[in-house]
C-alpha positions in Angstrom: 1.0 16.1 18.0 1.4 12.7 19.8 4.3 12.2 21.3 6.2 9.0 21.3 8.0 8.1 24.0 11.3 5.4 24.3 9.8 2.6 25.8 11.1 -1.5 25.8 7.8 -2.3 24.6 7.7 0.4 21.3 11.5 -0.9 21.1 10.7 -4.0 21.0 8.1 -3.8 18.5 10.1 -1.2 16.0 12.8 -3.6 16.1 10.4 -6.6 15.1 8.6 -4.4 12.2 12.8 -3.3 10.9 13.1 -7.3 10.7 10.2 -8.3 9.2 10.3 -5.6 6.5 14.0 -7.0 5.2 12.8 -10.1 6.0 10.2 -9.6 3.2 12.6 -7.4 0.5 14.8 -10.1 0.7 12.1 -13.3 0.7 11.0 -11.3 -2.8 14.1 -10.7 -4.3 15.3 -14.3 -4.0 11.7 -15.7 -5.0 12.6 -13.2 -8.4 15.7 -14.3 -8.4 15.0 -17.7 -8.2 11.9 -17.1 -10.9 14.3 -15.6 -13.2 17.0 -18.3 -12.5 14.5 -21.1 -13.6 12.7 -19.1 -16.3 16.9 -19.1 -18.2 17.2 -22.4 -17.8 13.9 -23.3 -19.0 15.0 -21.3 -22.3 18.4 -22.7 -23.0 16.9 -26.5 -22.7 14.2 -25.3 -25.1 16.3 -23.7 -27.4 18.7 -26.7 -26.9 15.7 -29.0 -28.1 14.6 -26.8 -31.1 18.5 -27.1 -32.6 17.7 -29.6 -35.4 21.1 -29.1 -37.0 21.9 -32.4 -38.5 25.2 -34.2 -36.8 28.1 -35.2 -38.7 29.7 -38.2 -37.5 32.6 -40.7 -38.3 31.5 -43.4 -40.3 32.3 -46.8 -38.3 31.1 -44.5 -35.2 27.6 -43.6 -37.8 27.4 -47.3 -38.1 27.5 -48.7 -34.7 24.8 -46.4 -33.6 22.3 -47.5 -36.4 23.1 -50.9 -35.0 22.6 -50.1 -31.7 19.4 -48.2 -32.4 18.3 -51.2 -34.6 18.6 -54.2 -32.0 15.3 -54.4 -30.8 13.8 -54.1 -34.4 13.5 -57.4 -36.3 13.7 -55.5 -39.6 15.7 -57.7 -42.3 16.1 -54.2 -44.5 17.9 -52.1 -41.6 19.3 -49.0 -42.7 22.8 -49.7 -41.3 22.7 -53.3 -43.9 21.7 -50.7 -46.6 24.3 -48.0 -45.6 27.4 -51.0 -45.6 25.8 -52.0 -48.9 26.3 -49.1 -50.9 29.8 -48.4 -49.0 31.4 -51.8 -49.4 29.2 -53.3 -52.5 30.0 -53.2 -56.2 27.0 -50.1 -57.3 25.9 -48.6 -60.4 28.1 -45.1 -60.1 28.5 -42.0 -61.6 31.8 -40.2 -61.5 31.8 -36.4 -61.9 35.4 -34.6 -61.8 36.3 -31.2 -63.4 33.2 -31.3 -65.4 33.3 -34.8 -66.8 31.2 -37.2 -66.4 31.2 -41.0 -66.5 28.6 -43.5 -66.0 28.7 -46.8 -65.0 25.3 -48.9 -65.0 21.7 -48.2 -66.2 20.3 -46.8 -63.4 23.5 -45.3 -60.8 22.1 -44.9 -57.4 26.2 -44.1 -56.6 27.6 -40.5 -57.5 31.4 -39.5 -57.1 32.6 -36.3 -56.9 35.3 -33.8 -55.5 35.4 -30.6 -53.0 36.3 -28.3 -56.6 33.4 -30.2 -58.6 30.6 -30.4 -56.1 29.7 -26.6 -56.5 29.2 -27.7 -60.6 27.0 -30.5 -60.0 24.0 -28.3 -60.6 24.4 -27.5 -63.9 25.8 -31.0 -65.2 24.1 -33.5 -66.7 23.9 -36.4 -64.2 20.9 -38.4 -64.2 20.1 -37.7 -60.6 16.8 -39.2 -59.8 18.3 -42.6 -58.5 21.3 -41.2 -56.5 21.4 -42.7 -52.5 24.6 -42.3 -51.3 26.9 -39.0 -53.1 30.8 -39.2 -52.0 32.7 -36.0 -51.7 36.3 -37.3 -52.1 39.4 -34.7 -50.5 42.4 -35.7 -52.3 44.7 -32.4 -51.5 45.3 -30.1 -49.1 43.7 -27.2 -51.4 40.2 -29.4 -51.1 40.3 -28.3 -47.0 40.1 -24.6 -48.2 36.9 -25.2 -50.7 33.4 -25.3 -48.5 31.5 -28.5 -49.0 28.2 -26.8 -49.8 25.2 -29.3 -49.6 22.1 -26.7 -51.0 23.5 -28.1 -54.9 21.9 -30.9 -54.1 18.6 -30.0 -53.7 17.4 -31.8 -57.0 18.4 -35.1 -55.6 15.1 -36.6 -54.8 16.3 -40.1 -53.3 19.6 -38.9 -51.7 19.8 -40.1 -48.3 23.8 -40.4 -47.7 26.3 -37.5 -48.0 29.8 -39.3 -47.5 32.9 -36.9 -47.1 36.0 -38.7 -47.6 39.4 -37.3 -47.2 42.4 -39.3 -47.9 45.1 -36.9 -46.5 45.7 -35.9 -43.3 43.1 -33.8 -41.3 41.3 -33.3 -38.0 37.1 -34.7 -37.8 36.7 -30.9 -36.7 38.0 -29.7 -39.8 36.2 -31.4 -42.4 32.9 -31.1 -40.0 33.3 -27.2 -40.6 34.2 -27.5 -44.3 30.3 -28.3 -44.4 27.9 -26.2 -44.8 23.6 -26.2 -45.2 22.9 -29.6 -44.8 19.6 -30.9 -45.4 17.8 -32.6 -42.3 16.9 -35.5 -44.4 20.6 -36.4 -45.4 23.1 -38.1 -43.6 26.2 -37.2 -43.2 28.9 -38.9 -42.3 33.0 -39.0 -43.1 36.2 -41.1 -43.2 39.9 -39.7 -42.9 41.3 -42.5 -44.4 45.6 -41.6 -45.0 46.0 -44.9 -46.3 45.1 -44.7 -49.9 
């Protein structure tokens, strides 16, 4: 058996190998901790990039950013012109309350409606095919409790606006949750408007 004997030198070079062997355990565990780190955060912004949940906005808000995205396009049919068209212009409309239906015009690209009728739009017999724009009015405090459930509208084949308009008192977050599977291809947008 060799002996070993306490020298400076085997000192020396023992307490050199102690140090180099944490050196490395800990020059690992923060390269895995620093691979693991990045590896999260490359995950969340992917995940963060894939969420293609439509946003709901405010109206005027809706507006000014179609403008803003428009500016540099010399386009004389804009979408934001089209969308303050068939909000503030005189259209062909359909109204559809507690299961009756009136229609104004030969060819309504304009559907009215309430939270309580939406859910019956399905099985009514509105002439769909020309609907743009469909407004979900809230006219009482009972509408805040009925989900706004956009999947009825799946037989709309030219509906490109969903307008949610409540005329009593709420919060944006609470009408934004009243909404639910909305279709990528809409837009939707609201107004709180106490006035009326």
């Amino acid at each position: 058996m060799i002996k070993k004997y306490f020298t400076s030198k085997n000192f020396y070079v023992e307490f050199c190998n102690f140090f180099e062997n944490s050196f490395n355990q800990i020059f690992k565990k923060l390269v895995l901790l620093c691979f693991t780190l990045l590896t999260t955060l490359l995950t969340a912004q992917v995940s963060k990039s894939n969420d293609k949940t439509p946003q709901v906005m405010e109206v005027k808000s809706l507006i000014a950013a179609m403008k803003k995205s428009e500016q540099n396009l010399r386009s004389a049919n804009s979408e934001s012109k089209r969308l303050e068209n068939l909000l503030n212009d005189v259209q062909q409309t359909i109204y559809f309350y507690s299961g009756k239906v009136k229609s104004y015009g030969n060819k309504p690209n304009s559907l009215f409606t309430d939270a309580s009728s939406l859910s019956s739009i399905a099985s009514s017999n509105i002439s769909v095919e020309n609907i743009e724009i469909l407004t979900v009015k809230i006219d009482d405090t009972a509408d805040l409790n009925i989900p706004i459930d956009l999947s009825v509208l799946s037989n709309f084949s030219k509906l490109n606006y969903v307008y949610i308009l409540s005329n009593i008192s709420t919060t944006d977050t609470s009408i934004i949750k009243l909404i639910k599977n909305i279709n990528p291809g809409y837009t939707v947008f609201y107004k709180i408007d106490k006035s009326e």
